[in-house]
Structure formats: structure tokens, C-alpha cells
DSSP file (Angstrom, degrees, kcal/mol; ACC not computed):
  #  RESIDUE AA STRUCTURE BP1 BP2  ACC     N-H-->O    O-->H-N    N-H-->O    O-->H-N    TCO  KAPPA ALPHA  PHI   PSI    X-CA   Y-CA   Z-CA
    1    1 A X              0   0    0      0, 0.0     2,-0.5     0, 0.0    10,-0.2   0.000 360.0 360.0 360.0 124.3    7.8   10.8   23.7
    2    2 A X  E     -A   10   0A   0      8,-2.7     8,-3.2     2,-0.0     2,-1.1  -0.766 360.0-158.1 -59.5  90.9    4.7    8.8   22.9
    3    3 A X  E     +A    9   0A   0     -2,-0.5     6,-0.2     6,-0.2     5,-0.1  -0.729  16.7 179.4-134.2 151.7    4.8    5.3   23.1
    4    4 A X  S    S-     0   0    0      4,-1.9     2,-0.2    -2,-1.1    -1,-0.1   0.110  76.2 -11.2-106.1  13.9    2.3    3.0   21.2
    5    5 A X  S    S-     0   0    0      3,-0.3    53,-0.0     1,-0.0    -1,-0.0  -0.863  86.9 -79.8 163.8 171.3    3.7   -0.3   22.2
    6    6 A X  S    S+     0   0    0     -2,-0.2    -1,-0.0     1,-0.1    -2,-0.0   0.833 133.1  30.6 -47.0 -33.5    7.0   -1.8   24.1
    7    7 A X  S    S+     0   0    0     47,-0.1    15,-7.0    -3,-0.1     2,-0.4   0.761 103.7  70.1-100.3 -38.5    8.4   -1.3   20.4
    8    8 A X  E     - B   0  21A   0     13,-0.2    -4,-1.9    14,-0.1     2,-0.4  -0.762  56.5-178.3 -98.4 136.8    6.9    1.5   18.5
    9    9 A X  E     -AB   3  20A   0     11,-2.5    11,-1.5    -2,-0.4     2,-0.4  -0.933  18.9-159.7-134.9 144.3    7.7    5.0   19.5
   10   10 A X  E     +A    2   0A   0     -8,-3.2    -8,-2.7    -2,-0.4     2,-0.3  -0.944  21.6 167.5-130.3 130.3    6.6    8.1   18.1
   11   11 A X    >   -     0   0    0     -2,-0.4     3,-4.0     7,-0.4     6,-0.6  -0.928  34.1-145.2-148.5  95.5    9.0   11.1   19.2
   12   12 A X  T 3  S+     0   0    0     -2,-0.3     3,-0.1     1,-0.3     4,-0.1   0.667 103.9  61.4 -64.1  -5.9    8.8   14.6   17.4
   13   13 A X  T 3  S+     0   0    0      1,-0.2     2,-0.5     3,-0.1    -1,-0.3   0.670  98.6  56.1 -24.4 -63.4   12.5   14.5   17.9
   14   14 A X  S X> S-     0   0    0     -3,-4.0     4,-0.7     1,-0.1     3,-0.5  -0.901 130.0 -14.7-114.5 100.1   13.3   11.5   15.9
   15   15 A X  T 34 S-     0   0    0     -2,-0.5    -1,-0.1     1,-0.2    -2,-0.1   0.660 126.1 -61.7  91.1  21.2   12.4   10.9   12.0
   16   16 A X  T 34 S-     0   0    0      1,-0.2    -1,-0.2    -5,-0.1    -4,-0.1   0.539  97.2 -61.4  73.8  -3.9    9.5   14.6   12.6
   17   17 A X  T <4 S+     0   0    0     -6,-0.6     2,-0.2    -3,-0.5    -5,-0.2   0.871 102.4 150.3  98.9  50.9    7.7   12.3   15.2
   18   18 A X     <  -     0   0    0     -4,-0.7     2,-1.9    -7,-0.4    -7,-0.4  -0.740  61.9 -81.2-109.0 155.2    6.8    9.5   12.2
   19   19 A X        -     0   0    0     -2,-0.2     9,-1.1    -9,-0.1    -9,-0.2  -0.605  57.6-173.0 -64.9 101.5    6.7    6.2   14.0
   20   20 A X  E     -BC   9  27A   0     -2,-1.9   -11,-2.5   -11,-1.5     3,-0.4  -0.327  31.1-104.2-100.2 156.4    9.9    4.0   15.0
   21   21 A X  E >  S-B    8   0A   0      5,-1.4     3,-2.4     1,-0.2     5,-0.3  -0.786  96.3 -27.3-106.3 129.6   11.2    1.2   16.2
   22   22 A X  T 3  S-     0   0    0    -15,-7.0    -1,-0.2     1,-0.3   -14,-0.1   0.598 115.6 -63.2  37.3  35.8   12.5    1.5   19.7
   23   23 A X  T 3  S+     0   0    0     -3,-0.4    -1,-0.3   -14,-0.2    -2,-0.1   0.561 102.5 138.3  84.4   0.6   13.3    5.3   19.2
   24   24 A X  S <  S-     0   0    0     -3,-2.4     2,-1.5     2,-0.2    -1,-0.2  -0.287  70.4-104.6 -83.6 174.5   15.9    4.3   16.3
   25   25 A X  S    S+     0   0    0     -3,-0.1     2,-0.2    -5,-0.1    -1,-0.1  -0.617  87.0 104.1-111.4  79.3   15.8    6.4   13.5
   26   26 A X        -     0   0    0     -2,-1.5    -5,-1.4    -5,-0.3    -2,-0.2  -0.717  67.9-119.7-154.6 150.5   14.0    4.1   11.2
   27   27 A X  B  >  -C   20   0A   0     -7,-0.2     4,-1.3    -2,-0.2    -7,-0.2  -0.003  10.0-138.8 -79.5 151.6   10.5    4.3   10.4
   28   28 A X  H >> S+     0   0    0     -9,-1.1     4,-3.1     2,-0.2     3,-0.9   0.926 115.4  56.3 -64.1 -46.1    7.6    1.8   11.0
   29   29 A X  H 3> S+     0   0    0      1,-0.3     4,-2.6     2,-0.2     5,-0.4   1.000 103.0  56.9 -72.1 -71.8    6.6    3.0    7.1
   30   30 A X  H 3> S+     0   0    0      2,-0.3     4,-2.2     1,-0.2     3,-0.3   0.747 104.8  45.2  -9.8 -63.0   10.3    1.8    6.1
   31   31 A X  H <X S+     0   0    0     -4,-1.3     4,-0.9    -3,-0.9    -2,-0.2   0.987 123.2  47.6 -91.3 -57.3   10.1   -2.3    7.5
   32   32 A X  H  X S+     0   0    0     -4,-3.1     4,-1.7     1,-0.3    -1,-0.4   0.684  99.3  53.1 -72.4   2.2    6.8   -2.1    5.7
   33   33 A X  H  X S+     0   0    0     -4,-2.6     4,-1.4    -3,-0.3    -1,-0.3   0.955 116.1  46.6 -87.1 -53.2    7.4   -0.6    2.8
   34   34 A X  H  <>S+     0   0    0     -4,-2.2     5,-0.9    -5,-0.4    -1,-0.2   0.436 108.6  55.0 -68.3   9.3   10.3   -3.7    2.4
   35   35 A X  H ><5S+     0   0    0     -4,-0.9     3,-4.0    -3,-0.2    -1,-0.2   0.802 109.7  47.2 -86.9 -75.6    7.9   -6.3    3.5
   36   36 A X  H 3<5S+     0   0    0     -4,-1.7    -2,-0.2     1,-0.4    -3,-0.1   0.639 100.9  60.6 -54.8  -7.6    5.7   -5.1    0.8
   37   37 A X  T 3<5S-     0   0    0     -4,-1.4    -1,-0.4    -5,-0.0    -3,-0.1   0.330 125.5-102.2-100.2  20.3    8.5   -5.0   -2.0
   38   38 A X  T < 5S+     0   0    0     -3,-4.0    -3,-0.2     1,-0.2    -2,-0.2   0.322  76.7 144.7 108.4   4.2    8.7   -9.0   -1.1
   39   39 A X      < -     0   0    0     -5,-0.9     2,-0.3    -4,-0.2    -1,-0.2  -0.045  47.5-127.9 -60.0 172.9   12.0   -8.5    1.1
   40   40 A X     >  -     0   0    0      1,-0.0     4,-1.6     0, 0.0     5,-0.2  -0.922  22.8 -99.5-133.8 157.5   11.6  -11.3    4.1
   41   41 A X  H  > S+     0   0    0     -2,-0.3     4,-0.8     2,-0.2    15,-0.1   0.628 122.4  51.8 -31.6 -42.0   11.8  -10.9    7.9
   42   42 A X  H >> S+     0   0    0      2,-0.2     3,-2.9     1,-0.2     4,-2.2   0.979 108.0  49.9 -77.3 -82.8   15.8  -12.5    7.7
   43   43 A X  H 3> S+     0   0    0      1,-0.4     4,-1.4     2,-0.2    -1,-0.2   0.747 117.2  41.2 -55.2 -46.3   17.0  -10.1    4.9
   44   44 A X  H 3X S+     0   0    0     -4,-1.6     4,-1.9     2,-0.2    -1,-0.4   0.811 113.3  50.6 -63.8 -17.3   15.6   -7.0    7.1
   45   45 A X  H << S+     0   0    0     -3,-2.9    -2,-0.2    -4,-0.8     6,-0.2   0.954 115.4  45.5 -86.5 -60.3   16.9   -8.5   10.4
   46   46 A X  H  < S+     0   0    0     -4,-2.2     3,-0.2     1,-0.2    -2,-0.2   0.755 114.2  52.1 -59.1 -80.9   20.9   -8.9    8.4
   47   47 A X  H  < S+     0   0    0     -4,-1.4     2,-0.3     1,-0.3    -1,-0.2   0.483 122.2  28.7 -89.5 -53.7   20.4   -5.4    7.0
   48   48 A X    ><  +     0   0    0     -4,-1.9     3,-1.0    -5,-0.2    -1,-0.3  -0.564  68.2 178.4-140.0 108.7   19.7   -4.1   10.3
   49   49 A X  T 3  S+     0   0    0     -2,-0.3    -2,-0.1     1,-0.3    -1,-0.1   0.649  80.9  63.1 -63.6 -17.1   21.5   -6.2   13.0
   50   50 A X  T 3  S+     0   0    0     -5,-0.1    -1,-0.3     2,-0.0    -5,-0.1   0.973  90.0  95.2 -79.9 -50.0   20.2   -3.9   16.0
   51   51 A X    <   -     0   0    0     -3,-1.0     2,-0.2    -6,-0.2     3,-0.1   0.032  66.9-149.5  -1.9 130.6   16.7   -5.1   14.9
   52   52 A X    >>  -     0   0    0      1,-0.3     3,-2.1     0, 0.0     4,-0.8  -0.907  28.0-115.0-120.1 165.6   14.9   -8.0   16.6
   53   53 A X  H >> S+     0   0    0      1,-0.3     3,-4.2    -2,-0.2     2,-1.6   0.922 118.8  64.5 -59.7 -74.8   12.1  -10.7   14.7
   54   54 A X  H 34 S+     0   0    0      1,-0.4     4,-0.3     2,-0.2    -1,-0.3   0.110  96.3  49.7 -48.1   3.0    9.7   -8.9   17.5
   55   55 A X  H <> S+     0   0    0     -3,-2.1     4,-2.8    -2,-1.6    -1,-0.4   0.715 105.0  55.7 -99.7 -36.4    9.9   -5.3   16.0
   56   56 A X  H <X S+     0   0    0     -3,-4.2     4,-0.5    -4,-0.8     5,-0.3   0.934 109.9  45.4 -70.6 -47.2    9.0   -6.4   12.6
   57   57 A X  H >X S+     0   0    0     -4,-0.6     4,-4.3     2,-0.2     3,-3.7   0.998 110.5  59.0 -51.2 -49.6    5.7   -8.0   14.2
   58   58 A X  H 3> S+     0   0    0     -4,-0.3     4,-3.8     1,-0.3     5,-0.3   0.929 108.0  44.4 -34.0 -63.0    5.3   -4.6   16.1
   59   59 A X  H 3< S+     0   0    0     -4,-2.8     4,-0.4     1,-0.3    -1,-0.3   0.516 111.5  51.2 -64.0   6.9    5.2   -2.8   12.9
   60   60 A X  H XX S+     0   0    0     -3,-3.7     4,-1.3    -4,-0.5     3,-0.8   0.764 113.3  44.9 -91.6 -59.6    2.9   -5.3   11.4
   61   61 A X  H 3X S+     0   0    0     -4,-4.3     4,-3.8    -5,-0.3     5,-0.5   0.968 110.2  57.5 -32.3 -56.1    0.5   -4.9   14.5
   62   62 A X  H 3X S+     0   0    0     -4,-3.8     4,-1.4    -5,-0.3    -1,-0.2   0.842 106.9  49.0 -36.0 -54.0    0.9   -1.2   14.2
   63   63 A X  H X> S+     0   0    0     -3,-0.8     4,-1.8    -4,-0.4     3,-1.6   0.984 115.2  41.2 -49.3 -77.1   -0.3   -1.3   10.6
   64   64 A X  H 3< S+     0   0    0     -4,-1.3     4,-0.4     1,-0.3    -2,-0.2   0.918 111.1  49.9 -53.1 -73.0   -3.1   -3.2   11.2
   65   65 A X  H >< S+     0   0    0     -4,-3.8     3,-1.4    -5,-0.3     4,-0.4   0.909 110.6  61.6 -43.8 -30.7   -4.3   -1.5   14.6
   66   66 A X  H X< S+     0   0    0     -3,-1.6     3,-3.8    -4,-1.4     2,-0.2   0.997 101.4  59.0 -43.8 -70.9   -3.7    2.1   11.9
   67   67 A X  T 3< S+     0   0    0     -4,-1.8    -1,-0.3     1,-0.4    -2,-0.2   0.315  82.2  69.4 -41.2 -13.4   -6.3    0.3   10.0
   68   68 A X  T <  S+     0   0    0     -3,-1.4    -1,-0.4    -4,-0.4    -2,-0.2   0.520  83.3 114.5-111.2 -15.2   -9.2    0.2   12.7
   69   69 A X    <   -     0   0    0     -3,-3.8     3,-0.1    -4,-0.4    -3,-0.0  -0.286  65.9-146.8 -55.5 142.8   -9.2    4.1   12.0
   70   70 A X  S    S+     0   0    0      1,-0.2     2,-0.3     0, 0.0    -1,-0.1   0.330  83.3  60.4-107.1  12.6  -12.1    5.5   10.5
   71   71 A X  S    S+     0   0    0      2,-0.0     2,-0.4     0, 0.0    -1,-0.2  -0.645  73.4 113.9-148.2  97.4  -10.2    8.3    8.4
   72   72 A X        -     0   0    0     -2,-0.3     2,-0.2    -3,-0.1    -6,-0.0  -0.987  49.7-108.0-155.4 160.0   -7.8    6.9    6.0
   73   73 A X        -     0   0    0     -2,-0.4     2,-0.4     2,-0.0    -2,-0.0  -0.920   6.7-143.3-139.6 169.8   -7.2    6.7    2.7
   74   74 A X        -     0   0    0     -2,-0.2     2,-0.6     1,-0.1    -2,-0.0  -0.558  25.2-167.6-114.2 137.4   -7.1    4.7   -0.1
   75   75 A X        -     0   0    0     -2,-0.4     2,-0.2     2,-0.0    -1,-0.1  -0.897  20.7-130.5-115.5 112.2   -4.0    5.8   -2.5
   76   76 A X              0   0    0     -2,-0.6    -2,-0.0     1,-0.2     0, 0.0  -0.440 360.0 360.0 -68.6 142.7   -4.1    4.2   -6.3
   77   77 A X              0   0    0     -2,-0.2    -1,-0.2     0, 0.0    -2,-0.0   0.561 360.0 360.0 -84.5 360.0   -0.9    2.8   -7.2
């Protein structure tokens, strides 16, 4: 197991070895996706109580450190 912070854990084991929070089977891609459909921190938190504020920042970092990568790409909606 690979892990990329206190919070995000990447584990070929769990979810094909996509990233996760704290080893739980739900994906970094997941809290962003519902960030990006306009959901807020609270609604994700109630949805899943084992959660804490301070994984939904991981996976914001996470994003953002992704981003300093020089081979991604940009997907039209």
C-alpha cells in the first residue's frame, strides 16, 4: 500500500488501486466528482458519517498536487 498523504491511500487491493480515503472503499475521484456537481462539504460529511472535514481537503490537495503533472489531459465536457 502506497500512501500519498496521512489521508489518501492508493492500494491495488481496494477500488483497482484508484485513490482513497484512509483505505475506505471510496474514491478521491468520487468526493470530487460531488464537490463539482455543487454538493457542499456538510452534505458529503452526513452521507458518509466515517468521513472527516480533513479528508475532503486531502482530496482537494490531491487534485491540485495531480495537477503539477506534466502529462494530463484536458477532456471536453
Amino acid at each position: 500500500m502506497k500512501s500519498t498523504s496521512q489521508r489518501i491511500t492508493i492500494d491495488e487491493s481496494i477500488c483497482n488501486g484508484k485513490p482513497t480515503i484512509r483505505s475506505y472503499r471510496i474514491t478521491v475521484k468520487t468526493i470530487l466528482e460531488y464537490l463539482a456537481a455543487g454538493e457542499t462539504p456538510e452534505n458529503i460529511l452526513e452521507a458518509y458519517p466515517f468521513l472527516e472535514e480533513a479528508d475532503i481537503i486531502a482530496c482537494i490537495q490531491f487534485a491540485a498536487k495531480a495537477m503539477d503533472s506534466e502529462h494530463y489531459s484536458i477532456i471536453a465536457a
